[in-house]
C-alpha positions in Angstrom: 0.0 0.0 0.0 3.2 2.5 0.8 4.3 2.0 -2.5 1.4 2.4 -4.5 0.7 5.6 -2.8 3.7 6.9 -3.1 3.7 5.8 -6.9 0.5 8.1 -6.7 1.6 11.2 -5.4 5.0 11.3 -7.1 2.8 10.4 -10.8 0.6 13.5 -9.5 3.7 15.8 -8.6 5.1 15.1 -11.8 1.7 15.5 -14.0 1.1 18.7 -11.9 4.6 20.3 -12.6 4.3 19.3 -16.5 1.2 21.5 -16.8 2.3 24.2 -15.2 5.7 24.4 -17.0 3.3 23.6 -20.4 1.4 26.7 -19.2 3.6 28.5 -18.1 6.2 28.5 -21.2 3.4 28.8 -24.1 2.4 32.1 -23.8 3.9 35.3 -25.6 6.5 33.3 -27.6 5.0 34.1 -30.9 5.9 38.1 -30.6 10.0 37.0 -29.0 12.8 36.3 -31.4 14.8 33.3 -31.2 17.4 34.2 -28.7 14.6 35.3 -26.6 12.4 32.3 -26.8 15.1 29.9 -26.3 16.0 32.1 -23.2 12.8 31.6 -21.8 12.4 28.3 -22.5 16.0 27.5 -20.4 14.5 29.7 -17.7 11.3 27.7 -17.6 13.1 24.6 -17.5 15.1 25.5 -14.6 12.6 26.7 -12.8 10.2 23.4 -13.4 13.7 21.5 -11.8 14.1 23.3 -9.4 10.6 22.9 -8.1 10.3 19.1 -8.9 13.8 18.7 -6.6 12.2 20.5 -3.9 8.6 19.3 -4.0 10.4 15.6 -4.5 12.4 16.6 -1.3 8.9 17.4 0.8 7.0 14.5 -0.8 10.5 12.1 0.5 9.9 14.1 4.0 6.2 13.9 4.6 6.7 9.7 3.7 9.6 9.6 5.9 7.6 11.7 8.7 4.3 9.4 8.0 6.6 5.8 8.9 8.0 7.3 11.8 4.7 8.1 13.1 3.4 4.7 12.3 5.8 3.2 14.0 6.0 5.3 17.3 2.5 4.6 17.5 3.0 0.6 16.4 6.0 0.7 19.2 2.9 2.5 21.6 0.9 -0.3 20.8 3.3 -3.1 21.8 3.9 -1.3 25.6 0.2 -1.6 26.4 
């Protein structure tokens, strides 16, 4: 079940981040010259990695933070 979930959000991060850089990098292009659009498009593109590194990094935290709190309250459990 951890897996799949975490199959889930990480195919939903990435879907997500794809629009938005889609989005994000379509408009205006027509009126820019080529220097200009390539620029843009580089900038984009960094931008999208730099967000999918981070937003990876808190999606890897909030798992790790979820199994710790399983198993504090699995270790609980066992005391009683």
């Amino acid at each position: 079940m951890k897996s799949s979930t975490s199959a889930v959000l990480i195919a939903l991060l990435i879907a997500i981040l794809a629009a938005v850089a889609y989005l994000w990098g379509s408009h205006g292009l027509a009126q820019m010259d080529i220097n200009a659009q390539l620029n843009h498009k580089f900038l984009v593109a960094a931008y999208v990695l730099a967000w999918t590194i981070q937003s990876g990094y808190a999606l890897w935290l909030f798992l790790k933070w979820q199994t710790q709190k399983r198993a504090a309250a699995r270790i609980a459990r066992d005391r009683r």
